[in-house]
Short mmCIF file of the C-alpha atoms (twelve columns), coordinates in Angstrom:
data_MODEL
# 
_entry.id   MODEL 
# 
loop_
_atom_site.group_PDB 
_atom_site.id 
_atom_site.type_symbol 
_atom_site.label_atom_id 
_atom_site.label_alt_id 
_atom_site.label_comp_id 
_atom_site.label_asym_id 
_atom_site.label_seq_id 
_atom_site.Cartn_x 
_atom_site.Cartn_y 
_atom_site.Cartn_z 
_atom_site.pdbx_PDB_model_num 
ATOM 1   C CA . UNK A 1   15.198  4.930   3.116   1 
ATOM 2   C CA . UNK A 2   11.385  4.313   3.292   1 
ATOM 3   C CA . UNK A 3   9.835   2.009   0.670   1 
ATOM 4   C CA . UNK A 4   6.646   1.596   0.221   1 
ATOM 5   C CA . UNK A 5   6.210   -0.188  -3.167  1 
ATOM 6   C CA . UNK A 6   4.074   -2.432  -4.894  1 
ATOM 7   C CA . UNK A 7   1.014   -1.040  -5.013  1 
ATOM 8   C CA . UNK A 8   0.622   -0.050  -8.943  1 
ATOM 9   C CA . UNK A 9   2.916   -2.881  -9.619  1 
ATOM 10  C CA . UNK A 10  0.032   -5.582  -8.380  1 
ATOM 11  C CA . UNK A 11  -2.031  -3.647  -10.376 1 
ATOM 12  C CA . UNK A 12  -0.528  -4.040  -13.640 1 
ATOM 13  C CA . UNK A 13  -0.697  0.099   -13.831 1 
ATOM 14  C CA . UNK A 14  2.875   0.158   -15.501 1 
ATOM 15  C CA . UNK A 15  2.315   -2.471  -17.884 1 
ATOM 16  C CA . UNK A 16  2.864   -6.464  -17.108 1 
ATOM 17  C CA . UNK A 17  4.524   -7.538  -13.716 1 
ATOM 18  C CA . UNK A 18  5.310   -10.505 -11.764 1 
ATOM 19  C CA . UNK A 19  5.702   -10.930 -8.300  1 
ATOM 20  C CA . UNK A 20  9.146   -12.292 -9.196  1 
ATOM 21  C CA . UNK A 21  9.663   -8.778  -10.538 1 
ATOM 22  C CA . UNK A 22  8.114   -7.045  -8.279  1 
ATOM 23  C CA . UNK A 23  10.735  -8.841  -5.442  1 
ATOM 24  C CA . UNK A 24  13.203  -8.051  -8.213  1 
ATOM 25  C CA . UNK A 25  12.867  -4.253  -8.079  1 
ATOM 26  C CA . UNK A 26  12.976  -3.942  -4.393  1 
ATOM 27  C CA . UNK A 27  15.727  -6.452  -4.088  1 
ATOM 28  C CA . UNK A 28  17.792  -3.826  -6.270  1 
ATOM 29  C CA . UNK A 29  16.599  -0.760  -4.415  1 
ATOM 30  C CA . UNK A 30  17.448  -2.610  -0.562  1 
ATOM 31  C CA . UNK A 31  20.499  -4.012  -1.993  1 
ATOM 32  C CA . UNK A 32  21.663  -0.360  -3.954  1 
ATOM 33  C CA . UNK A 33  20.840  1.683   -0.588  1 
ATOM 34  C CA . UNK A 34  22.793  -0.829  1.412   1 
ATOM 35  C CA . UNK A 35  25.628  -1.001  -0.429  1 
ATOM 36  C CA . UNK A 36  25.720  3.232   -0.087  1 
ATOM 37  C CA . UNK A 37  25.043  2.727   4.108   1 
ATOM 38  C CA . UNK A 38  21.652  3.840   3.745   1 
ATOM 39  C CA . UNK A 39  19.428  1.894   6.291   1 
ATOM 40  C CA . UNK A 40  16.051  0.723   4.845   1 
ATOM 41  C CA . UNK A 41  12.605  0.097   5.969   1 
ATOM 42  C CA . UNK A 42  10.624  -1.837  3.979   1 
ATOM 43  C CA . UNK A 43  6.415   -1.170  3.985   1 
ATOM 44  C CA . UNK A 44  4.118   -3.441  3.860   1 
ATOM 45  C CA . UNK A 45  1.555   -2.985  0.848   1 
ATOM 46  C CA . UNK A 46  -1.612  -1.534  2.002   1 
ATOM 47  C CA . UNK A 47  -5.218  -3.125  1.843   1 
ATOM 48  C CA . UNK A 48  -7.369  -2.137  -0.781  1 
ATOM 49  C CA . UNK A 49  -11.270 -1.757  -0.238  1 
ATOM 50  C CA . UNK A 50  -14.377 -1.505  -2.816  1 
ATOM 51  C CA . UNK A 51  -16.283 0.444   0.221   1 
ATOM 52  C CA . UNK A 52  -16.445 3.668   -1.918  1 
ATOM 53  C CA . UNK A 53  -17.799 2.103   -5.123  1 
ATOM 54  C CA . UNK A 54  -20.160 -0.121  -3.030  1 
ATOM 55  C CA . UNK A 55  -21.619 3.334   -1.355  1 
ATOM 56  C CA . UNK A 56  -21.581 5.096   -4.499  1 
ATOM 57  C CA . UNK A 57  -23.558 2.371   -6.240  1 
ATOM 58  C CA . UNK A 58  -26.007 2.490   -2.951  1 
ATOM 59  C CA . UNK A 59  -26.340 6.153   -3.586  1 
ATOM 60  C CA . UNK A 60  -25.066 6.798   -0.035  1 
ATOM 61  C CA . UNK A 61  -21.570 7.588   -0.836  1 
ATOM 62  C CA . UNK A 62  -19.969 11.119  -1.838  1 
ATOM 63  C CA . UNK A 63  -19.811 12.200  -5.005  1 
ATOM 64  C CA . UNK A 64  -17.239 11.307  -6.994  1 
ATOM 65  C CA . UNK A 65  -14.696 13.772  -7.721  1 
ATOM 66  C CA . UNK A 66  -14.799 15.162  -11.134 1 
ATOM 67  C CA . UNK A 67  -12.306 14.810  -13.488 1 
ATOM 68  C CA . UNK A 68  -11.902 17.933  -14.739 1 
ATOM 69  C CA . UNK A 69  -13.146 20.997  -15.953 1 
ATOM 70  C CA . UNK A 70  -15.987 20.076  -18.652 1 
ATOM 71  C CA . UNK A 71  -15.625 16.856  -17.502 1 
ATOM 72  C CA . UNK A 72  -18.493 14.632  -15.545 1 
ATOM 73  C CA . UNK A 73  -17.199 13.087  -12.259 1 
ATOM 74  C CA . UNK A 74  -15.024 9.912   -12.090 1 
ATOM 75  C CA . UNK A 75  -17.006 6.687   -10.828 1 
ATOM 76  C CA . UNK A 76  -15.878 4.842   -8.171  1 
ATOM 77  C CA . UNK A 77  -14.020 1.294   -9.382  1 
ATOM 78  C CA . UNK A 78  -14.111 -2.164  -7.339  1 
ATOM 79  C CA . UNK A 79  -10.278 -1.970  -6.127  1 
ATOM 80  C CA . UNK A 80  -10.425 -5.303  -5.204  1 
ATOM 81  C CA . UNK A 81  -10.249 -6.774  -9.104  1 
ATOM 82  C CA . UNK A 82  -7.372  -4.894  -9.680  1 
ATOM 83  C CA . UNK A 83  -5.390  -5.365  -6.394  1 
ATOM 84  C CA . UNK A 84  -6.421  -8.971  -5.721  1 
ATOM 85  C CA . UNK A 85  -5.848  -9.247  -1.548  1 
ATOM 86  C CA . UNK A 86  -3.687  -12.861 -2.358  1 
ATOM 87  C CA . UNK A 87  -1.215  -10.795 -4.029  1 
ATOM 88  C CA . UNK A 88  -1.076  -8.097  -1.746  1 
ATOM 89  C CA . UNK A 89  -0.752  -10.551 0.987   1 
ATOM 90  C CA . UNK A 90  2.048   -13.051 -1.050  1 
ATOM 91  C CA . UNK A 91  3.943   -9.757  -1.456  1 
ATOM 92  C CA . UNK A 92  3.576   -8.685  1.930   1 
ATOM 93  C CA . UNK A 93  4.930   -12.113 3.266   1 
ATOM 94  C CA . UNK A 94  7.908   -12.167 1.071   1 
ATOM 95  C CA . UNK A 95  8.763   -8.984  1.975   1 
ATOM 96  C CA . UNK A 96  8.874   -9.320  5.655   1 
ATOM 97  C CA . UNK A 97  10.894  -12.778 5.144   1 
ATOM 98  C CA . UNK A 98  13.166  -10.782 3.073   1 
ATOM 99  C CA . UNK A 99  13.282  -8.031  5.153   1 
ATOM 100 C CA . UNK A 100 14.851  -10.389 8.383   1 
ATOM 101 C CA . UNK A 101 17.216  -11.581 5.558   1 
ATOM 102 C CA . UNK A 102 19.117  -8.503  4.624   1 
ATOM 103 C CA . UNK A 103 19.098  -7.032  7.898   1 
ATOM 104 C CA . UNK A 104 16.315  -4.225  6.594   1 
ATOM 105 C CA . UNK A 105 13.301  -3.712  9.235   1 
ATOM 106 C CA . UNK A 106 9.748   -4.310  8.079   1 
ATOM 107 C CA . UNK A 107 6.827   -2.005  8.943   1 
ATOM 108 C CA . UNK A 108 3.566   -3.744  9.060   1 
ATOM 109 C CA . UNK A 109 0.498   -1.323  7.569   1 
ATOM 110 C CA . UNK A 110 -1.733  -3.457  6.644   1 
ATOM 111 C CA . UNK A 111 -2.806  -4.946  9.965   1 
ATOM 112 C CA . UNK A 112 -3.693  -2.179  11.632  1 
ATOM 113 C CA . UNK A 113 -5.297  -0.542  8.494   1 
ATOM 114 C CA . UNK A 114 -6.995  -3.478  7.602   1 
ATOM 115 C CA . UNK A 115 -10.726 -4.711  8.585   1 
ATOM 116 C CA . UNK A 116 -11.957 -8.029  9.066   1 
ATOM 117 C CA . UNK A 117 -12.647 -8.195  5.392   1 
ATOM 118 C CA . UNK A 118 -9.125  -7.773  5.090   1 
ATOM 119 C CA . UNK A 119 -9.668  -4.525  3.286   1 
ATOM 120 C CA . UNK A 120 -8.815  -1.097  3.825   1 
ATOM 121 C CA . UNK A 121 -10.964 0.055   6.795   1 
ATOM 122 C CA . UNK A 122 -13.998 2.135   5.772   1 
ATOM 123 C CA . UNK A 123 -13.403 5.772   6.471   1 
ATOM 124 C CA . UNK A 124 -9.340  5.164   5.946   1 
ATOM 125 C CA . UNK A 125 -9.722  6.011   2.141   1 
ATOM 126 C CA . UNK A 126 -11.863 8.048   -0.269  1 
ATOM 127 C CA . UNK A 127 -11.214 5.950   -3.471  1 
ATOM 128 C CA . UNK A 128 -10.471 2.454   -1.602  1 
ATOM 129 C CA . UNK A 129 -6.756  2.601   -2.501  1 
ATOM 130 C CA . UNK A 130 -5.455  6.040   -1.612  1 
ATOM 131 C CA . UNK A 131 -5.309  6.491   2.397   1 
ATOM 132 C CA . UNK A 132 -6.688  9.431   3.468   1 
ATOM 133 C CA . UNK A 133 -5.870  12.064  6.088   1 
ATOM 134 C CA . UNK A 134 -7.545  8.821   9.157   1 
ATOM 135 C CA . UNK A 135 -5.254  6.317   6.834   1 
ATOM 136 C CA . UNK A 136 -1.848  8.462   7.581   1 
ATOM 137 C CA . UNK A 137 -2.090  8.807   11.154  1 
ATOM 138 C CA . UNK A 138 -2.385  4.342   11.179  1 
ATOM 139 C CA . UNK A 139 0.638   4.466   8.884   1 
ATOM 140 C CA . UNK A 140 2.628   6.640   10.946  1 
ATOM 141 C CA . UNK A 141 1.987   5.464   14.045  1 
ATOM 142 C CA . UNK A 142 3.594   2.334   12.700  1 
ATOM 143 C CA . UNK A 143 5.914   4.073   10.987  1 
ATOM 144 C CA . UNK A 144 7.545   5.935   13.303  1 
ATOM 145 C CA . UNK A 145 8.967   3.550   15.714  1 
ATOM 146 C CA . UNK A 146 10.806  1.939   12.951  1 
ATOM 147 C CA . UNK A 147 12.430  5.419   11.932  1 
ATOM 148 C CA . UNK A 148 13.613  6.086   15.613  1 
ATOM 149 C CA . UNK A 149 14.878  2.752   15.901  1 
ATOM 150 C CA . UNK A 150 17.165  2.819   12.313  1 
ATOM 151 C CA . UNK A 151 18.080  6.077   13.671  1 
ATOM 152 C CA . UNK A 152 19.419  4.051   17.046  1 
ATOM 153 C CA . UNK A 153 17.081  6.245   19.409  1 
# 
């Protein structure tokens, strides 16, 4: 099982959240899939980057897209005030410790997705949180190794 969780969590998106919760829920889901034999492979939560709004705000960016029909398009948002990088990081740090703990493996996406800024690389995203076609191919070359070797190949 492949989790990659967190992300909406840091964010507040589904109403208030802790990191103690946050290590909560994917405690459960780690513990629940071991318990069944199911190996896991816990993801580390990706960068965020304001890069879109920043080039928007410029004027150099690309539009934003629109948000529906009769609808005007949807600016771009600084992802960084909603996904605070200290967070991301905390939870990315627990998770890895835990990870070694439970005898789950740990797939690291945010360092080679992530700039010197520490956010998502420019030209990995379109909105700054959401990786893009470039963002996938980082995340699966890290990915993938992990897979073969919880599949003992």
């Amino acid at each position: 099982m492949v989790v990659l969780a967190g992300t909406n969590d840091i964010a507040r998106n589904t109403g208030p959240m802790t990191a103690e919760l946050i290590e909560e829920n994917i405690m459960a889901m780690t513990e629940l899939a071991q318990h069944h034999g199911i190996k896991v492979i816990l993801c580390a939560v990706l960068p965020v980057s304001d890069y879109p709004f920043l080039k928007q705000q410029s004027g150099g960016g690309a539009p934003a897209a629109a948000a529906g029909p009769g609808r005007g398009p949807i600016p771009r948002i600084r992802m960084t005030d909603s996904h605070p990088a200290a967070d991301i990081l905390k939870l990315n740090t627990w998770m890895k410790d835990y990870a070694a703990r439970v005898n789950a493996l740990y797939v690291d996406y945010f360092t080679p997705i992530a700039d010197e800024k520490g956010w998502l690389k420019d030209g990995s995203s379109e909105d700054g949180l959401h990786p893009n076609a470039d963002g996938y191919k980082v995340m699966t070359a890290a990915l993938v190794p992990a897979i073969q070797k919880a599949l003992g190949q």
